[in-house]
C-alpha positions in Angstrom: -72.2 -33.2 -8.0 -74.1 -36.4 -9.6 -72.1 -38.8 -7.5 -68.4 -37.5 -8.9 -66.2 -37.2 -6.0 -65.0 -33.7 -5.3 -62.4 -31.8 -4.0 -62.6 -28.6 -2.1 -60.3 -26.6 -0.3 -61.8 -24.2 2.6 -59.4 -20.9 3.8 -60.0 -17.5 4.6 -63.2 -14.7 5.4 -66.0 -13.9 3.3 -68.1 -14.6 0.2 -67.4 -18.4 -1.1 -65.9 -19.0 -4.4 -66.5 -21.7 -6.9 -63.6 -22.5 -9.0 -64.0 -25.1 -11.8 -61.1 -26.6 -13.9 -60.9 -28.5 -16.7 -59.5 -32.0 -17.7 -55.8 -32.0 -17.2 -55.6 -29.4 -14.1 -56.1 -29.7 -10.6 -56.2 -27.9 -7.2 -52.8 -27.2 -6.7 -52.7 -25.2 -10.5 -55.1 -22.6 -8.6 
């Protein structure tokens, strides 16, 4: 990710999912 730290979150079966948010939300507003 260009050197930008990142946070992830890793939980339950099958395909991954790649959620991006913008500036002004975070993990926890998933």
């Amino acid at each position: 990710m260009g050197g930008r730290r990142v946070r992830y979150r890793v939980s339950g079966a099958g395909p991954s999912v790649v959620m991006l948010h913008g500036i002004g939300r975070s993990l926890e507003d998933w």
